[in-house]
Backbone as XML, in Angstrom:
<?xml version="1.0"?>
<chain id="A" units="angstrom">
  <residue number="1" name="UNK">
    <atom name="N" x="-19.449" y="8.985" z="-33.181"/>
    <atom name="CA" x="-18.470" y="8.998" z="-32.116"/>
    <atom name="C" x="-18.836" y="10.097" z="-31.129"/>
  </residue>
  <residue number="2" name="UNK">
    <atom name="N" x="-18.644" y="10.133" z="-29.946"/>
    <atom name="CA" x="-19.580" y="10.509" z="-28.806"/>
    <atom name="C" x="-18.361" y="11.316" z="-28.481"/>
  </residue>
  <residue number="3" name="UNK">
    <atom name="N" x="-18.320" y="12.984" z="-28.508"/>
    <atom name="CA" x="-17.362" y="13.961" z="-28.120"/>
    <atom name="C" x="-18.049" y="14.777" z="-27.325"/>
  </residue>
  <residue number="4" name="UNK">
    <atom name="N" x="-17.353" y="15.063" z="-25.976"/>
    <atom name="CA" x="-17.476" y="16.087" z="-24.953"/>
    <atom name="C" x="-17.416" y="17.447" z="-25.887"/>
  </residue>
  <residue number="5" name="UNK">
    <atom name="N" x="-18.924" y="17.642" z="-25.163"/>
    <atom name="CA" x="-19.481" y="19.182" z="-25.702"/>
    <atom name="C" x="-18.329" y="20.527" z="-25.116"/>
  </residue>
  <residue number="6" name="UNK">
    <atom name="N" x="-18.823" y="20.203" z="-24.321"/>
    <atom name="CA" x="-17.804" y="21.463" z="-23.619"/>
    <atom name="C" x="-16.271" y="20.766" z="-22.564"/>
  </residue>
  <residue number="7" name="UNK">
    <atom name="N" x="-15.546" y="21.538" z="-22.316"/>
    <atom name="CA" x="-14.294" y="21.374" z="-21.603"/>
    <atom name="C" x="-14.449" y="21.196" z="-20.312"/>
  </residue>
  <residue number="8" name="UNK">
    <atom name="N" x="-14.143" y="20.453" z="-19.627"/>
    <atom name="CA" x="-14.329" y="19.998" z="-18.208"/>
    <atom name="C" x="-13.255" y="20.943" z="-16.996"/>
  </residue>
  <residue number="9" name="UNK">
    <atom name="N" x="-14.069" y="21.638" z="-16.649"/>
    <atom name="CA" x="-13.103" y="22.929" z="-15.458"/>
    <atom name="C" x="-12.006" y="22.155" z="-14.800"/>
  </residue>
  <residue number="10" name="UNK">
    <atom name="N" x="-11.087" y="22.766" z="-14.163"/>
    <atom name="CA" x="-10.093" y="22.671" z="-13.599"/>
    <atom name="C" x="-10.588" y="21.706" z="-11.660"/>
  </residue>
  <residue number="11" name="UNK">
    <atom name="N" x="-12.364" y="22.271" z="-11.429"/>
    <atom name="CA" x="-12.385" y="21.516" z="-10.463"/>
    <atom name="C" x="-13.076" y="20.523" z="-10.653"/>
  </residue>
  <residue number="12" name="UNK">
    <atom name="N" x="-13.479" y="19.976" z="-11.151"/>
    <atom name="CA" x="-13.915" y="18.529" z="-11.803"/>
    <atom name="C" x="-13.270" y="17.801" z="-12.304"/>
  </residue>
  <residue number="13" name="UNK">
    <atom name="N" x="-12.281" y="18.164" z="-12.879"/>
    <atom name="CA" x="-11.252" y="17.580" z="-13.747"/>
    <atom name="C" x="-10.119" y="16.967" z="-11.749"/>
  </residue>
  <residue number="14" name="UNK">
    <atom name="N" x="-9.992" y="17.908" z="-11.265"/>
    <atom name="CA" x="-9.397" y="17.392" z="-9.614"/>
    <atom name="C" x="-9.798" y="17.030" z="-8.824"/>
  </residue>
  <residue number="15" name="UNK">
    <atom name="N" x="-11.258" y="16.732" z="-8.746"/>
    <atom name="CA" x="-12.000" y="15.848" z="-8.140"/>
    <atom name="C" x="-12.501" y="14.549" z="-8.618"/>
  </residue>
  <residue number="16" name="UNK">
    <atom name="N" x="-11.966" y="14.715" z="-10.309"/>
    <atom name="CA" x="-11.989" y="13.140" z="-10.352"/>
    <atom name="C" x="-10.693" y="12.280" z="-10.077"/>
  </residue>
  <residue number="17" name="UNK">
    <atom name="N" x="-9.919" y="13.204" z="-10.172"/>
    <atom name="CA" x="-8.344" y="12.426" z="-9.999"/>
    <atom name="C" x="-8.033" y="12.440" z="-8.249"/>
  </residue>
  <residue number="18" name="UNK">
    <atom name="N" x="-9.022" y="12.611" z="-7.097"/>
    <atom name="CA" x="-8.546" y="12.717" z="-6.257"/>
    <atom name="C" x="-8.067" y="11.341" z="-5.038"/>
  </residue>
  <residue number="19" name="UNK">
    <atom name="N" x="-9.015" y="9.920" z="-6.080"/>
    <atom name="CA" x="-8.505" y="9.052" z="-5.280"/>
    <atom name="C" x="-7.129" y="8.453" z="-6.058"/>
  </residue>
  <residue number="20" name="UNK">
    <atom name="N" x="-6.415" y="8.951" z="-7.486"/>
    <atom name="CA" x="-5.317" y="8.616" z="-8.136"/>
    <atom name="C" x="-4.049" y="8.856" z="-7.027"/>
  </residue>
  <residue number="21" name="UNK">
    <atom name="N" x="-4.087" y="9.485" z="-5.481"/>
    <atom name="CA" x="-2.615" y="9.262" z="-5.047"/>
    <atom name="C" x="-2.140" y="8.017" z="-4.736"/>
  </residue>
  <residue number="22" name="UNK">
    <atom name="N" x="-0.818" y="7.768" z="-4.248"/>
    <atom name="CA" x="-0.742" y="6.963" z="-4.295"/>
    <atom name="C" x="0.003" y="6.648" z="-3.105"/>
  </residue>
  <residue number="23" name="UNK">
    <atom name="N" x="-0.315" y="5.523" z="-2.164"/>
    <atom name="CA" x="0.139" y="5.481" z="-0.544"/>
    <atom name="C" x="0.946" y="4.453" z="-0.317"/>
  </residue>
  <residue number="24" name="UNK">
    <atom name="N" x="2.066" y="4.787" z="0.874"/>
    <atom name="CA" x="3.290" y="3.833" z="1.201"/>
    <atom name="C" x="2.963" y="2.483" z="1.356"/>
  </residue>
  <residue number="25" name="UNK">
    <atom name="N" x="3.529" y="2.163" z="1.406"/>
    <atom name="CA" x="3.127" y="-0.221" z="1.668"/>
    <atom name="C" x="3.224" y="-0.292" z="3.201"/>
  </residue>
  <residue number="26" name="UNK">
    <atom name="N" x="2.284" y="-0.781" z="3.488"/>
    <atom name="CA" x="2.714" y="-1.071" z="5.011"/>
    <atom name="C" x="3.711" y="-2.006" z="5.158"/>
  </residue>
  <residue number="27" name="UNK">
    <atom name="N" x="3.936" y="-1.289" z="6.436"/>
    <atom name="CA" x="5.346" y="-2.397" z="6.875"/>
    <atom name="C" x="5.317" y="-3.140" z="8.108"/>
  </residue>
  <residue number="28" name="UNK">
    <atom name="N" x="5.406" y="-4.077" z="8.761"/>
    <atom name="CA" x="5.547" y="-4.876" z="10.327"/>
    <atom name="C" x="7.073" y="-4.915" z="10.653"/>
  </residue>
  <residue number="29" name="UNK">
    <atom name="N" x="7.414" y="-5.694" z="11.801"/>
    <atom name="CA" x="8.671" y="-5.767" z="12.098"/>
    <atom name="C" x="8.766" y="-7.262" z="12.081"/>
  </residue>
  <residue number="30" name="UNK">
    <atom name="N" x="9.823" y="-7.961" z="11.707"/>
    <atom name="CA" x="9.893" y="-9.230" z="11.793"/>
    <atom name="C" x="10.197" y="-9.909" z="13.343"/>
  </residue>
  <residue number="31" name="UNK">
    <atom name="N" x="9.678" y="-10.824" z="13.852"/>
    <atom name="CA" x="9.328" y="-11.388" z="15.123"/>
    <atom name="C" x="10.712" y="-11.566" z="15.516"/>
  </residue>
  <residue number="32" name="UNK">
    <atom name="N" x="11.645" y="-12.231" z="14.487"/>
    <atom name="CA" x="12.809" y="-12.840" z="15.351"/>
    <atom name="C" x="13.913" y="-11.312" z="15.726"/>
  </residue>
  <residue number="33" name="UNK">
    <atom name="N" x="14.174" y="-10.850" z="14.161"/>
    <atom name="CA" x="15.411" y="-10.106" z="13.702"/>
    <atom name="C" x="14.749" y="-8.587" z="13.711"/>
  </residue>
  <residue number="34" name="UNK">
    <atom name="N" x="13.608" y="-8.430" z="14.059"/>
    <atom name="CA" x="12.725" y="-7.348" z="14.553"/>
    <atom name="C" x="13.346" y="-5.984" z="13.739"/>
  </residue>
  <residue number="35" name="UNK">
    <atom name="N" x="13.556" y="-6.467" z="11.760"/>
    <atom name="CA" x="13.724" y="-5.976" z="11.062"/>
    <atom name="C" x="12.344" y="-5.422" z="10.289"/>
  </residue>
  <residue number="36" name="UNK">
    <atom name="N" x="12.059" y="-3.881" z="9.576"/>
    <atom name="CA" x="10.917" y="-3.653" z="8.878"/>
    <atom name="C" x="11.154" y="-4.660" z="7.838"/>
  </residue>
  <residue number="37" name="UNK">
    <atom name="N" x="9.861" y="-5.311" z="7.349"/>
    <atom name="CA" x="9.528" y="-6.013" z="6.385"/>
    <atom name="C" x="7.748" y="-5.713" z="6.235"/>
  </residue>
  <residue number="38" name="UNK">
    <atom name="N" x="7.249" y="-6.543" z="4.717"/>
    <atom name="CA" x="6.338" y="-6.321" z="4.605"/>
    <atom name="C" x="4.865" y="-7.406" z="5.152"/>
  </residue>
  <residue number="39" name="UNK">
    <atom name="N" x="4.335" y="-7.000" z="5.425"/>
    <atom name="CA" x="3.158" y="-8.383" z="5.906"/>
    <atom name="C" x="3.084" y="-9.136" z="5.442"/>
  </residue>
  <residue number="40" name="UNK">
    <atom name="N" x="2.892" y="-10.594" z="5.989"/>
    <atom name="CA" x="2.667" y="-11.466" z="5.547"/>
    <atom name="C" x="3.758" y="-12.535" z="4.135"/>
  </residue>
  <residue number="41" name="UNK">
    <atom name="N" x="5.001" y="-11.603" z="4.646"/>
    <atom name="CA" x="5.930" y="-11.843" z="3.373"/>
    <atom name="C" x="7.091" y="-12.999" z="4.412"/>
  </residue>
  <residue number="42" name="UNK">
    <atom name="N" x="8.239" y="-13.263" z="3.392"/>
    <atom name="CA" x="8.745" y="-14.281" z="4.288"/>
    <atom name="C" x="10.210" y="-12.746" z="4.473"/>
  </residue>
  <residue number="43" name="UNK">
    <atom name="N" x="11.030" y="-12.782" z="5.574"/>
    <atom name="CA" x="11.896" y="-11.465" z="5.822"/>
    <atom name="C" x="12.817" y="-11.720" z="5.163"/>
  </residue>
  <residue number="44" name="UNK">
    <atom name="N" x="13.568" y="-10.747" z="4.909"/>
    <atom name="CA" x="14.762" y="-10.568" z="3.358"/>
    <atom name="C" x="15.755" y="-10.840" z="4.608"/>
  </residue>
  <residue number="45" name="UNK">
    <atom name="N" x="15.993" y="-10.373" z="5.707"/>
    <atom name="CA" x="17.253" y="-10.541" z="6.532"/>
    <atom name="C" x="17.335" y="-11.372" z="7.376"/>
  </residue>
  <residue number="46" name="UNK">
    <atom name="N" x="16.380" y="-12.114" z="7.549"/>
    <atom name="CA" x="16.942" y="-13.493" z="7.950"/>
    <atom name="C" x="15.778" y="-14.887" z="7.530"/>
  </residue>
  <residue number="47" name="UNK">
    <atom name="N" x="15.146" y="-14.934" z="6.718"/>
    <atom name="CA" x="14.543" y="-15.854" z="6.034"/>
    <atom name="C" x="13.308" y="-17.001" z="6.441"/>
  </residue>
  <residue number="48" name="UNK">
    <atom name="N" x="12.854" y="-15.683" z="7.805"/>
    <atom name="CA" x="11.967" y="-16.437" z="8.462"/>
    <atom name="C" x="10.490" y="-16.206" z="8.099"/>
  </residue>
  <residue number="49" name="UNK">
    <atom name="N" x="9.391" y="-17.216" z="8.149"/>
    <atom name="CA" x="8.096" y="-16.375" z="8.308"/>
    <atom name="C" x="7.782" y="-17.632" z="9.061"/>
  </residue>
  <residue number="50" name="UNK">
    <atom name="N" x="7.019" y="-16.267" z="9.987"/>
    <atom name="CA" x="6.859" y="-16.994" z="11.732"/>
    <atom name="C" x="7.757" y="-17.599" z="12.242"/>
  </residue>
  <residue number="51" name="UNK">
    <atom name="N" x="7.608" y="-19.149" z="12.600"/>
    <atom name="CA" x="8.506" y="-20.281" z="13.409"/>
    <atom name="C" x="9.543" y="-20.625" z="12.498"/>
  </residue>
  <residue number="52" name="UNK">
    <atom name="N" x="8.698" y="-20.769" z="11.114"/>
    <atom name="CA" x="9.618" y="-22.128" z="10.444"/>
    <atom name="C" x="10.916" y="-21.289" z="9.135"/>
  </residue>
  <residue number="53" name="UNK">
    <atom name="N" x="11.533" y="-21.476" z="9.084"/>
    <atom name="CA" x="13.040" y="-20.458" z="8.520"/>
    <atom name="C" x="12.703" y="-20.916" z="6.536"/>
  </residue>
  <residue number="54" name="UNK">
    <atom name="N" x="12.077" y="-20.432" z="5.760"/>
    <atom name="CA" x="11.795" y="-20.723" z="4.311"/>
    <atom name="C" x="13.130" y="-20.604" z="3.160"/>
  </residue>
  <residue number="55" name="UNK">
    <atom name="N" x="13.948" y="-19.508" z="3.554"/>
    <atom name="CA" x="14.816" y="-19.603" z="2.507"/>
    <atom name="C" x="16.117" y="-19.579" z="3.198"/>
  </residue>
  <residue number="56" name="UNK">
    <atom name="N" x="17.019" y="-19.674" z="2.671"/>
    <atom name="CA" x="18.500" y="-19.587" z="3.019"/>
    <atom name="C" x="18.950" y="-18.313" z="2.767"/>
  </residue>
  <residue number="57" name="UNK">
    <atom name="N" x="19.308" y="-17.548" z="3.896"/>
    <atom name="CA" x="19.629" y="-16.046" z="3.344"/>
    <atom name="C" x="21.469" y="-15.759" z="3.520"/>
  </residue>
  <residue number="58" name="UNK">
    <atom name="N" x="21.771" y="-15.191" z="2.297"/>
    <atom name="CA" x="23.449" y="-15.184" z="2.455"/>
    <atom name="C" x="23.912" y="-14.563" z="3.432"/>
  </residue>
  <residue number="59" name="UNK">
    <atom name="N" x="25.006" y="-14.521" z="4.431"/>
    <atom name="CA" x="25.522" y="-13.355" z="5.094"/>
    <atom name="C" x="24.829" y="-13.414" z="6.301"/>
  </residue>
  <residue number="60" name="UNK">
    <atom name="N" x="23.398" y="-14.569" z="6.280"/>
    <atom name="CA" x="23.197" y="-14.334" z="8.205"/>
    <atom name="C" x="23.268" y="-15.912" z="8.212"/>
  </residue>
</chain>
């Protein structure tokens, strides 16, 4: 079984973890209701993606 000889420093050990952050979701605005939503998704507040209306949303 294959064990690390010696202890790995404090800056090696943070330069391997340096692409582990972790970044916000992009967001667009929806065309009609020019609400943030996410790309390419269908919009939570009024149930459109693009032209054609996909779901039935309660309350609009």
């Amino acid at each position: 079984m294959a064990v690390p000889k010696r202890r790995k420093s404090k800056a090696a050990k943070l330069s391997r973890r340096t692409h582990d952050a972790l970044t916000a979701a992009g967001t667009s605005t929806c065309s009609r209701c020019n609400q943030a939503k996410q790309p390419h998704r269908v919009c939570s507040n009024c149930g459109f993606y693009g032209d054609t209306k996909k779901i039935e949303v309660k309350g609009a």
